[in-house]
C-alpha positions in Angstrom: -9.7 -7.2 -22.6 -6.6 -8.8 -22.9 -6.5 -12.7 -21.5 -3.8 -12.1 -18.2 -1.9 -15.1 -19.5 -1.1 -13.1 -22.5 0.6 -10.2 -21.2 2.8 -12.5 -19.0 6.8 -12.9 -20.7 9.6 -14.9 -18.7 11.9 -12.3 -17.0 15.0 -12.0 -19.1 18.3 -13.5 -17.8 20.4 -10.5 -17.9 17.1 -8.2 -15.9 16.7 -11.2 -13.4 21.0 -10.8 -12.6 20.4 -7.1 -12.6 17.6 -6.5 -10.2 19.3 -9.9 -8.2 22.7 -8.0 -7.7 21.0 -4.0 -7.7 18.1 -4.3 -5.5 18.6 -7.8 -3.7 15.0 -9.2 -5.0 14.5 -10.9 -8.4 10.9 -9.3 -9.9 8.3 -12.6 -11.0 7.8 -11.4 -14.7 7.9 -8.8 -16.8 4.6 -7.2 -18.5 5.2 -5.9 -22.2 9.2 -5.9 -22.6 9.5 -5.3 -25.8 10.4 -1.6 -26.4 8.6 0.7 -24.5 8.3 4.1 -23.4 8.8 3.6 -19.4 8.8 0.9 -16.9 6.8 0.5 -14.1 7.5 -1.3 -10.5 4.3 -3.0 -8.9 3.8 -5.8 -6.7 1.2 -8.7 -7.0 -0.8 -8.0 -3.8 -3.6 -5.9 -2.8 -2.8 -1.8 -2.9 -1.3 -2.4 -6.6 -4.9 -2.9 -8.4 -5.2 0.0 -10.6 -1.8 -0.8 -12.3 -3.4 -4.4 -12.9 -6.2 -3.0 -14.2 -5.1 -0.4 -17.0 -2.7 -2.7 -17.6 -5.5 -5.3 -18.9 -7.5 -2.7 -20.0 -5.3 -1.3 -22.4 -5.4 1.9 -20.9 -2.2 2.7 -21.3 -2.1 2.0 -24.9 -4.9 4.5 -25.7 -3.0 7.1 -24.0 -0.4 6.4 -26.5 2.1 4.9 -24.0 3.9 1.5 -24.2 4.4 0.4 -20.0 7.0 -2.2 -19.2 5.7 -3.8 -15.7 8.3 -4.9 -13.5 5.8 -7.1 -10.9 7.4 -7.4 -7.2 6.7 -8.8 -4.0 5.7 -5.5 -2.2 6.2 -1.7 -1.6 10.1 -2.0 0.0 10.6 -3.9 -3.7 9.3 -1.5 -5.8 11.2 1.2 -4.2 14.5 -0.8 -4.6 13.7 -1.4 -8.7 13.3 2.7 -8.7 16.6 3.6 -6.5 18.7 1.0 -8.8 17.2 2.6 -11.9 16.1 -0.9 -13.4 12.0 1.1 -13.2 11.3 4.7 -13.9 8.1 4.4 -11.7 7.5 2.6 -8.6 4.0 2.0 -6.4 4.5 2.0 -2.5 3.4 2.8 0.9 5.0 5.8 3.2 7.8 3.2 4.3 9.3 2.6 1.4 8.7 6.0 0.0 10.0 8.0 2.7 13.2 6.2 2.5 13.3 6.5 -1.6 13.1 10.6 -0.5 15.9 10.2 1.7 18.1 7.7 -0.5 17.7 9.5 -4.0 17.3 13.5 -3.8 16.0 13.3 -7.3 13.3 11.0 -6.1 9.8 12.5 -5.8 6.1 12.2 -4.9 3.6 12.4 -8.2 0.3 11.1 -6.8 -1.6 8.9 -4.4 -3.9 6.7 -6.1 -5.3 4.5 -3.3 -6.5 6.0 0.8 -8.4 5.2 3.7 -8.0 4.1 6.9 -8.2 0.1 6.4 -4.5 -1.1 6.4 -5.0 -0.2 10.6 -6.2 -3.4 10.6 -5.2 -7.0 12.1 -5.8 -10.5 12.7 -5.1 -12.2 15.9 -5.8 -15.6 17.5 -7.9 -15.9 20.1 -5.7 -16.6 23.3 -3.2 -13.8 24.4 -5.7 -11.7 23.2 -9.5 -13.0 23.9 -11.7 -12.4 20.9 -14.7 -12.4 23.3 -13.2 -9.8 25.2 -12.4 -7.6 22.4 -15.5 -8.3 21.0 -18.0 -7.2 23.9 -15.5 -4.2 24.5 -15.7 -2.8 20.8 -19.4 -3.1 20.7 -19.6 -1.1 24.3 -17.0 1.8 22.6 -19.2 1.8 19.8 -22.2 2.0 21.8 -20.6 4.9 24.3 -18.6 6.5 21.6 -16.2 6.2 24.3 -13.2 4.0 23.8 -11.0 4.1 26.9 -11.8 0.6 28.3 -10.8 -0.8 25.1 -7.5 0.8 24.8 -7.1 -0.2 28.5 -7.8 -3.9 27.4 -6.0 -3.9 24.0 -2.6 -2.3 25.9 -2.7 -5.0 28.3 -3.7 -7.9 25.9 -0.9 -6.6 23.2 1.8 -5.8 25.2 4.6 -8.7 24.9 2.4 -10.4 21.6 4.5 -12.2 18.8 3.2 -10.1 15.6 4.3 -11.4 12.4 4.2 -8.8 9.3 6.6 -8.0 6.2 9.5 -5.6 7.5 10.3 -3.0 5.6 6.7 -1.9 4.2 4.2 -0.1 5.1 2.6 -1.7 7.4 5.5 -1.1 10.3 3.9 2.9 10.4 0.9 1.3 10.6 1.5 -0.9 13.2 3.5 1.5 15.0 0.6 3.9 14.8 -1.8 1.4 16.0 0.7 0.9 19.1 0.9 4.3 19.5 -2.9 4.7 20.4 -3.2 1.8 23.2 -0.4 3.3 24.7 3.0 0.9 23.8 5.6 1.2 21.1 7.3 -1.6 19.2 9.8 -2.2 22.5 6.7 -3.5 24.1 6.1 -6.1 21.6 8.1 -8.8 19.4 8.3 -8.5 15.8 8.4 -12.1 13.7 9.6 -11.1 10.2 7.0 -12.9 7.7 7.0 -12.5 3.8 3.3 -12.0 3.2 2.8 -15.2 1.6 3.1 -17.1 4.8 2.2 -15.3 7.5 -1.9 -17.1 7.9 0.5 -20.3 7.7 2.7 -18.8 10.6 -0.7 -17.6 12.6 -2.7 -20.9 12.0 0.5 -22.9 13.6 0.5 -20.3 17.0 4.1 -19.4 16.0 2.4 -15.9 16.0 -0.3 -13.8 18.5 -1.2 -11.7 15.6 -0.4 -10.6 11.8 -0.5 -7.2 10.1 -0.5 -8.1 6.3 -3.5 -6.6 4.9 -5.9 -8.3 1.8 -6.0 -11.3 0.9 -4.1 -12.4 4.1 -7.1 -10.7 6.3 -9.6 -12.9 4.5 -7.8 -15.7 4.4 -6.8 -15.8 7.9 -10.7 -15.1 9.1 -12.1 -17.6 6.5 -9.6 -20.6 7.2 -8.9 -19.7 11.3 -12.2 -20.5 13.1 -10.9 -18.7 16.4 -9.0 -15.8 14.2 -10.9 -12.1 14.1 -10.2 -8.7 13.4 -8.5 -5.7 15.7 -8.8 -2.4 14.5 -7.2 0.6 15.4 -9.6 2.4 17.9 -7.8 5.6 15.8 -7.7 4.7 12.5 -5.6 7.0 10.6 -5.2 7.8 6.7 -3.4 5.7 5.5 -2.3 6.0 1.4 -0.5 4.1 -1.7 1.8 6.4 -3.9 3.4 6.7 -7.0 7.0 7.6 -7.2 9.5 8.3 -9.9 13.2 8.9 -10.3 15.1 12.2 -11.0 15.9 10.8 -14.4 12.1 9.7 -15.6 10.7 13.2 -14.5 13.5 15.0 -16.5 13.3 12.7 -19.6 9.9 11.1 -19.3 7.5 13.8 -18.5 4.7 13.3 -21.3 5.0 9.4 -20.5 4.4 9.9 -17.0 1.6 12.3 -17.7 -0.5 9.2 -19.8 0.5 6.8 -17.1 -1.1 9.1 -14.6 -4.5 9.3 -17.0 -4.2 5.7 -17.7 -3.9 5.0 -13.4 -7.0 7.4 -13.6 -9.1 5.1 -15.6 -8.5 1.8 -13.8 -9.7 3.7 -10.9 -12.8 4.6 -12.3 -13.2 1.4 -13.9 -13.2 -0.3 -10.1 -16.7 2.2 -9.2 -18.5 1.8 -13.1 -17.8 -2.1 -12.9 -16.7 -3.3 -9.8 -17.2 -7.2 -10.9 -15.6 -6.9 -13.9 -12.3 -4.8 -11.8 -12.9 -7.9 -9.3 -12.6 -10.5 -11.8 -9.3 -9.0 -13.0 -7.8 -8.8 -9.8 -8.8 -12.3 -8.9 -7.1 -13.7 -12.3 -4.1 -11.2 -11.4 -3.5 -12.5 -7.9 -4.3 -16.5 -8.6 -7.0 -15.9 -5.8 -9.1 -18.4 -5.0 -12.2 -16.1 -3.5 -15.3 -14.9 -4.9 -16.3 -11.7 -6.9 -18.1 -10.4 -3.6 -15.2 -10.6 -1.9 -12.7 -9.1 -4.4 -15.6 -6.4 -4.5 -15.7 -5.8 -0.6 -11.7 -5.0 -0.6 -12.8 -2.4 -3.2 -15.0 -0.7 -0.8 -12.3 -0.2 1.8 -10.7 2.3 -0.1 -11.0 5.6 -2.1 -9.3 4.9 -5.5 -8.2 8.0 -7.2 -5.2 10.3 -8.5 -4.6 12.8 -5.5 -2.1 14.4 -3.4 -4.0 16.6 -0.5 -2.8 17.7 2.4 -3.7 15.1 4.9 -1.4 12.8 2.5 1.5 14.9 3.7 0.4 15.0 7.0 0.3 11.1 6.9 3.9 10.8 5.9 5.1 13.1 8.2 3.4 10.9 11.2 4.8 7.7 9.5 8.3 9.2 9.1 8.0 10.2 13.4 6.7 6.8 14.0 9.8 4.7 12.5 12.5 7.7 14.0 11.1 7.4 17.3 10.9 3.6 16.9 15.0 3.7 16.6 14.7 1.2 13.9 16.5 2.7 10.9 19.9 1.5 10.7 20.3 4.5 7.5 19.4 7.4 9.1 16.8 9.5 10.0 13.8 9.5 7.1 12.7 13.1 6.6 9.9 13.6 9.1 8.9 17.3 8.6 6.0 18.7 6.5 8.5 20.9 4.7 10.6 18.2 4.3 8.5 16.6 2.6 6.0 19.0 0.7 8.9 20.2 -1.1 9.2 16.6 -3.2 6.0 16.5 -3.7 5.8 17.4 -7.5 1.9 17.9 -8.3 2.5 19.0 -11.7 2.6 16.3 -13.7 -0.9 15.2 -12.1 -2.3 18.7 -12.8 -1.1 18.4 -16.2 -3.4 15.1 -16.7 -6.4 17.0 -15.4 -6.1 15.4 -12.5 -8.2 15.2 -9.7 -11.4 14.3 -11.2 -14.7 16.2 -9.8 -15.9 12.7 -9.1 -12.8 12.1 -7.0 -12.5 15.1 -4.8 -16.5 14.1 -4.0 -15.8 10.7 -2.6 -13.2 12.4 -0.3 -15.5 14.9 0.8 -17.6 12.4 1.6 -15.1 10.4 3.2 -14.1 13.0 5.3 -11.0 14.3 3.8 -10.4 17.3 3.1 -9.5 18.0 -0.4 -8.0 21.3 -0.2 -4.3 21.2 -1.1 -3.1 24.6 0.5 0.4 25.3 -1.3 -2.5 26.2 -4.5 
């Protein structure tokens, strides 16, 4: 395995002006920019490990396939690198992908390689909301299997809450779907825009009730916080990471993107064959300062795989009727219909790979989702 330290080049002047003036973010360093077959846009947070990994690995390069990474802050960023053509491929939650569908017509789905239902989940301060409260009230749902005291407590215990999360990503759907279940919508609460990177800052200093961030921000937050803990959605809902490209890299890149896809493949496999090893790479990726276990128990949350089933689809189009009835995009509509979407969803290049993997469609039957894709 290649040292980390190694693969990391300064960004060139002319790329950093480029993305600066296209996409109004400036990437923190390329991967591999000498020539290359295509470029790549992922971010240095959790959701974006399996790009981390094959890069290290080498797993590209034994597909026969030179990847420029373009690393970014987040989702939103990645899409913007794709839409200003400065990356062929980009990683990112329905958010940023659903607007990528309705900004580029050439823009379209290849695969989901990350899913489950933990990005429903968030970290508030005991106060506004008592922990103790929440705390006997989840284990008496549990108990009951019937959660309608707990909604009834969380709807009047959230409503008017100061929630600080990154705008623009993913994690407004989930929030919004999380509302959506105790009964409120985002008029009922107030949104503090918070880059990731400080929002356990902004939630340790009460300028917050609560954060939606997801990993490491979670951990930190419960680790460093002594009266911080964990709301779930009472309804958690599928929630997946994608892989998008532009018009132009599936017209002119199509054997690349088939060896990224197989390479993607690999690093997934690689987190379930040797999870400490995948941990230990994702700790030196990140610059976390956490132990293999817990790397490893971030790993569990999900199902790591190249996919795209129908309960993927049926997750966007929930996510798309969340932020329309939300009234938040200043665009446009996003496209919020299952034809809508199905119809850039382009599942050839993953069927091309040999993709999904036996393996894969087992961990999803045993997850619970359904793996049958019904347009085949």
């Amino acid at each position: 395995m290649r040292p980390l330290s190694s693969l990391l080049s300064p960004l060139p002047v002319l790329a950093v002006v480029s993305i600066l003036l296209t996409v109004s973010v400036s990437a923190y360093f390329v991967l591999n920019d000498d020539k290359h077959d295509i470029s790549i846009a992922w971010a240095n947070k959790d959701c974006y490990e399996p790009f981390w990994i094959a890069d290290a690995l080498g797993y590209w390069e034994d597909e026969g396939v030179k990847v420029n990474g373009i690393i970014m802050n987040n989702g939103s960023e990645c899409a913007a690198a794709v839409l200003s053509g400065n990356a062929d491929l980009g990683g990112m939650g329905a958010d940023p992908l659903l607007r990528m569908l309705r900004d580029d017509r050439g823009a379209s789905v290849l695969a989901r390689y990350q899913t489950g239902h933990s990005h429903s989940e968030f970290v508030a301060r005991d106060g506004k909301i008592s922990m103790s409260t929440y705390a006997a009230l989840l284990e008496e749902s549990e108990a009951s299997e019937d959660d309608t005291y707990l909604i009834e407590y969380l709807n009047e215990a959230v409503k008017g809450a100061r929630v600080g999360m990154q705008v623009g990503t993913a994690y407004w759907s989930w929030f919004l779907g999380f509302l959506e279940t105790i009964g409120l919508t985002a008029d009922d609460v107030t949104i503090v825009p918070l880059d990731f990177n400080v929002q356990v800052a902004a939630l340790d200093k009460g300028e917050v009730d609560m954060i939606s961030g997801g990993s490491p921000n979670t951990e930190n937050a419960l680790s460093l916080i002594s009266d911080s803990f964990m709301i779930r959605d009472p309804d958690q809902k599928l929630a997946s990471i994608f892989l998008m490209a532009s018009g132009s890299a599936q017209a002119a890149k199509s054997d690349a993107i088939v060896k990224v896809l197989n390479g993607l493949q690999r690093a997934c496999d690689f987190i379930y064959s040797n999870p400490e090893e995948a941990a230990q790479i994702i700790i030196d990726a990140y610059g976390r300062n956490w132990s293999i276990q817990q790397q490893s128990d971030v790993f569990k949350k999900s199902i790591w795989g190249i996919d795209i089933v129908d309960a993927d689809i049926e997750a966007l189009v929930t996510a798309a009727s969340l932020i329309n009835n939300a009234g938040q995009e200043r665009m446009g509509p996003l496209p919020d219909t299952e034809e809508m979407i199905k119809e850039r969803v382009f599942r050839t290049f993953m069927l091309a790979a040999g993709l999904p993997t036996d393996d894969l469609i087992l961990r999803e039957t045993e997850a619970g989702i359904d793996p049958h894709y019904t347009e085949l």
